[in-house]
C-alpha positions as CSV (number, residue, x, y, z in Angstrom):
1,X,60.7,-74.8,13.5
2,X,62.7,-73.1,10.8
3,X,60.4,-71.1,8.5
4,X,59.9,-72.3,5.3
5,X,60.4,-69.9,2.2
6,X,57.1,-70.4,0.8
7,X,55.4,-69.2,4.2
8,X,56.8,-65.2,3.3
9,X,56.5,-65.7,-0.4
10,X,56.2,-62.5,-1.6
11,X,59.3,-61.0,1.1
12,X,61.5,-63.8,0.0
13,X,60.9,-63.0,-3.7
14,X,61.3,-59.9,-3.5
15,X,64.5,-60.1,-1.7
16,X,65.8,-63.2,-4.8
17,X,65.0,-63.7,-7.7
18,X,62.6,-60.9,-8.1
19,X,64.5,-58.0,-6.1
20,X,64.8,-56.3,-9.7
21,X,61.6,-55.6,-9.7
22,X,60.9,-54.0,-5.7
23,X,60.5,-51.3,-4.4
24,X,60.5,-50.1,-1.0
25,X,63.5,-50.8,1.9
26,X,65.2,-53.5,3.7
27,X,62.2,-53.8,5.7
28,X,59.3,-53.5,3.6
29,X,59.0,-54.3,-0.5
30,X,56.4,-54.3,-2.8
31,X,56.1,-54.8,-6.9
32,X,55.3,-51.4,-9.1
33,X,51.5,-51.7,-9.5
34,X,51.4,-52.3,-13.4
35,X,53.2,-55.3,-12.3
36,X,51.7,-57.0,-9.5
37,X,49.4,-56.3,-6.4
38,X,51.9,-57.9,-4.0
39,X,54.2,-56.8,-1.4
40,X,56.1,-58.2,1.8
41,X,57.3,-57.8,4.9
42,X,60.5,-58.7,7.1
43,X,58.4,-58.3,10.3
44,X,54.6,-58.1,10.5
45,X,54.5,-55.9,13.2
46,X,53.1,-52.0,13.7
47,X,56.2,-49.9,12.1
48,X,56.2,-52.0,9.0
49,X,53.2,-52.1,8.2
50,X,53.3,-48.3,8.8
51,X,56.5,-47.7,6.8
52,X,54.4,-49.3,4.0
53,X,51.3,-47.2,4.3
54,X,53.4,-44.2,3.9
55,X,55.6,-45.9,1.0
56,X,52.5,-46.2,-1.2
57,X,50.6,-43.8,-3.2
58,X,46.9,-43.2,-2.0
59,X,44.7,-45.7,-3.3
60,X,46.8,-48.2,-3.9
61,X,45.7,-51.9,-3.2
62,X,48.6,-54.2,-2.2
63,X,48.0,-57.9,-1.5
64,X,49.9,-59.6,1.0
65,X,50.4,-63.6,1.3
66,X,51.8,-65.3,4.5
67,X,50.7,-68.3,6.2
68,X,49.4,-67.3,9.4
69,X,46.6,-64.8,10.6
70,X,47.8,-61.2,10.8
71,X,46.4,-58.5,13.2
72,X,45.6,-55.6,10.5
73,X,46.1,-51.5,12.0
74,X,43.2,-49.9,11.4
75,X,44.0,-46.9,9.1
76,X,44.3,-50.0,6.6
77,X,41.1,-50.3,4.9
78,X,40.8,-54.2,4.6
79,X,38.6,-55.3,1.1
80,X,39.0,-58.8,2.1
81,X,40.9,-61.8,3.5
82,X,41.2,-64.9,0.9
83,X,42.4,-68.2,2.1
84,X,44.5,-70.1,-0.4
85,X,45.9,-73.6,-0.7
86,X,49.8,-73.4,-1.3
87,X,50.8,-76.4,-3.0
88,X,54.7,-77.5,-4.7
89,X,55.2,-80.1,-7.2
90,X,56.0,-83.3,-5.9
91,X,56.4,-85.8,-8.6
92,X,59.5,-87.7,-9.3
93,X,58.3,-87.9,-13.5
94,X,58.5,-84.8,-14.5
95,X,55.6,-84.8,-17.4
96,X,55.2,-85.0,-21.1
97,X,53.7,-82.6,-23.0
98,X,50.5,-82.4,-25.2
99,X,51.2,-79.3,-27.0
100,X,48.7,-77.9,-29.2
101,X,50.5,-75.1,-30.0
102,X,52.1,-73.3,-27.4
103,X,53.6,-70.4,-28.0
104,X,55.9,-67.5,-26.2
105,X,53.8,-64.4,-25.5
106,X,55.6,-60.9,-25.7
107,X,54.6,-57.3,-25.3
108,X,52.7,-57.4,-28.6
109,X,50.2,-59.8,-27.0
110,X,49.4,-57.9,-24.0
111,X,45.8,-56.6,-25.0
112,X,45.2,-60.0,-25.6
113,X,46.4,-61.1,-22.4
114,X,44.4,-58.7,-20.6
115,X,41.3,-59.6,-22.5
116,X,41.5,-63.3,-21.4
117,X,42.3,-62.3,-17.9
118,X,39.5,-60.0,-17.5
119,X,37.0,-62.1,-18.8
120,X,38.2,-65.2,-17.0
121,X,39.7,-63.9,-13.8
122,X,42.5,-66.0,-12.7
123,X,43.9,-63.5,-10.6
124,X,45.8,-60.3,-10.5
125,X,47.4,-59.5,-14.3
126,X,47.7,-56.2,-15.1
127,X,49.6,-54.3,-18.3
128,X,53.5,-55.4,-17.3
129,X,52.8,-58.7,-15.2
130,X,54.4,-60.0,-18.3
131,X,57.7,-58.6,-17.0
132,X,57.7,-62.0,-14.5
133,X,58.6,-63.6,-18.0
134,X,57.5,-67.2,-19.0
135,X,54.1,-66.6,-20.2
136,X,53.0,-68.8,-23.0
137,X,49.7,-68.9,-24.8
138,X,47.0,-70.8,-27.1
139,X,46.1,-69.0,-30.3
140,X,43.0,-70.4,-32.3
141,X,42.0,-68.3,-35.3
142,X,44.2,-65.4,-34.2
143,X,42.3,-65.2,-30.6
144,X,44.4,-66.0,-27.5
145,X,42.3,-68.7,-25.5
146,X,44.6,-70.2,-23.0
147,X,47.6,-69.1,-21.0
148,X,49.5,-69.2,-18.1
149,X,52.6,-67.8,-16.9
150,X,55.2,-67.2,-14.1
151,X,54.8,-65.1,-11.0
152,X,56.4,-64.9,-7.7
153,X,60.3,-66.3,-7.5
154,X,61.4,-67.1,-4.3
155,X,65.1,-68.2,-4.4
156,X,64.9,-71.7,-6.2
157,X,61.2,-71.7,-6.0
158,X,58.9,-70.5,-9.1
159,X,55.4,-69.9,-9.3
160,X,53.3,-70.5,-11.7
161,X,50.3,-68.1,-12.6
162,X,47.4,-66.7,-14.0
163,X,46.3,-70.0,-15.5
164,X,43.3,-69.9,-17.8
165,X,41.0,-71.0,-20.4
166,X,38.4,-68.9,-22.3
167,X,34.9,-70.7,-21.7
168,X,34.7,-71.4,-25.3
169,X,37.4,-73.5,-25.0
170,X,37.9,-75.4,-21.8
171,X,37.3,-79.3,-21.7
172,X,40.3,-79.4,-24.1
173,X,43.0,-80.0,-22.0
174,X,44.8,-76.6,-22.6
175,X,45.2,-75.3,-19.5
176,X,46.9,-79.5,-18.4
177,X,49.8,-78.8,-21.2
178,X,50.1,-75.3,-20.3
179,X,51.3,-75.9,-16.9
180,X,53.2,-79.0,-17.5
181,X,55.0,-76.8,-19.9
182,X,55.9,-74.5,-17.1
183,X,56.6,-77.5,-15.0
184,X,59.1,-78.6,-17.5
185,X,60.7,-75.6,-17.7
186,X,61.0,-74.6,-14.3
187,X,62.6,-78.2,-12.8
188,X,64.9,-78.2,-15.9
189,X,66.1,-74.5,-14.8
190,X,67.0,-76.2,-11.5
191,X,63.8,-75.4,-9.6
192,X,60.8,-76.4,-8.2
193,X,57.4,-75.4,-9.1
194,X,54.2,-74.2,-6.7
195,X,51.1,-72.3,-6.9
196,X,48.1,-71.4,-5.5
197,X,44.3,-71.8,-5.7
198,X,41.6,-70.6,-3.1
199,X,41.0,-72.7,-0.8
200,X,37.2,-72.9,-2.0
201,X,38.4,-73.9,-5.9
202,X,38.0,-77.6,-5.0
203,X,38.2,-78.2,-8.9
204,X,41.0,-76.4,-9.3
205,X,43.0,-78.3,-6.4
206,X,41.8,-81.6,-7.5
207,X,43.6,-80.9,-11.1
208,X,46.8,-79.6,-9.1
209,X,46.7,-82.7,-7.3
210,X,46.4,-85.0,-10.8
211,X,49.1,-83.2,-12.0
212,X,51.7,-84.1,-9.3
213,X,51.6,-81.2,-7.3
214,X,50.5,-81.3,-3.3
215,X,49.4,-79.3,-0.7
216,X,51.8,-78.2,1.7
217,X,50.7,-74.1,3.4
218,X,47.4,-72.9,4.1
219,X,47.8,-69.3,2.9
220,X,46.1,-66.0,4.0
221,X,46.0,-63.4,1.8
222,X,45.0,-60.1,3.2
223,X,43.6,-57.2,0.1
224,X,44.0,-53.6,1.6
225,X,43.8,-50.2,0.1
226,X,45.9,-47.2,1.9
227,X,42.7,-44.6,1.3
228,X,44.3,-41.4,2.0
């Protein structure tokens, strides 16, 4: 069976549409930590995963993503192993949009950004994950209490990311128009829209699945830390 593109996602994106963001060689790449926690490789066998070891700084955490069980060397120090539903958007409608004011986030709303993420934890964001570009926000009363954005983009694939709500505000349908917004955008760029949620966030998949999109990996994402 041919791989799919979605089962290396973070090698094929960093090889496409995100290569202007890696680092690393033809073998192994990885995003600048201010950016994202995620890296790739070609092959997942003993000399890449060494070549990345000694491509990172000491104490760096990288997250890697593929879709089958990987045997870890043990000079990694493994902080944990997450599984994660991959899922696409399927719909032929592509969807309207509630808006209740959505807005373009830029640089100057970063320590907003990282306020909502930190308190809400919708994954990895750290001070230039806006450099993935498309992140849009709620404002109410000058406070940022929704957002989501765009991650990893694998050739004509986009991801869509870091999707939240501050607890003061959910049951409002933000977080619905937030990613049919990136929905729209994405399919009228000529794309096709996925994401992820752990496998464990049954609420989480449930609303993916209401909103057209379906299930089509089970991910593993291994978090390690080169200690020395």
């Amino acid at each position: 069976m041919t791989p799919h593109i979605l089962d290396n996602p973070a090698w094929n994106a960093l090889n496409s549409a995100n290569s202007h963001l890696a680092l690393g060689n033809e073998r192994v790449k990885f995003f600048p930590e201010e950016i994202s926690p995620f890296a790739g490789l070609k092959n997942y066998d003993k000399q890449s995963f060494r070549e990345l070891y000694d491509l990172i700084p000491a104490g760096r955490v990288v997250l890697i993503p593929v879709n089958h069980q990987l045997k870890i060397p043990a000079y990694w120090k493994l902080l944990n192993h997450v599984t994660a539903i991959q899922m696409t958007f399927n719909n032929t409608e592509v969807p309207t949009v509630f808006d209740p004011g959505i807005v373009s986030l830029s640089k100057e709303d970063i320590p907003k950004m990282l306020a909502l993420t930190e308190l809400t934890q919708p994954g990895p964001f750290f001070k230039r994950t806006i450099e993935f570009g498309n992140y849009k926000g709620i404002f109410n009363s000058g406070e940022l209490i929704a957002m989501a954005g765009q991650r990893m983009h694998p050739y004509n694939y986009i991801e869509i990311s870091a999707v939240c709500t501050h607890p003061d505000h959910t049951g409002k349908g933000y977080g619905t128009s937030l990613i049919n917004d990136q929905v729209r955008k994405i399919i009228s760029e000529g794309n096709i829209p996925f994401l992820h949620a752990r496998a464990d966030n049954e609420a989480a998949i449930k609303l993916y699945k209401r909103l057209g999109f379906t299930v089509i990996n089970e991910m593993n994402i291994y978090v390690l830390q080169k200690e020395n």
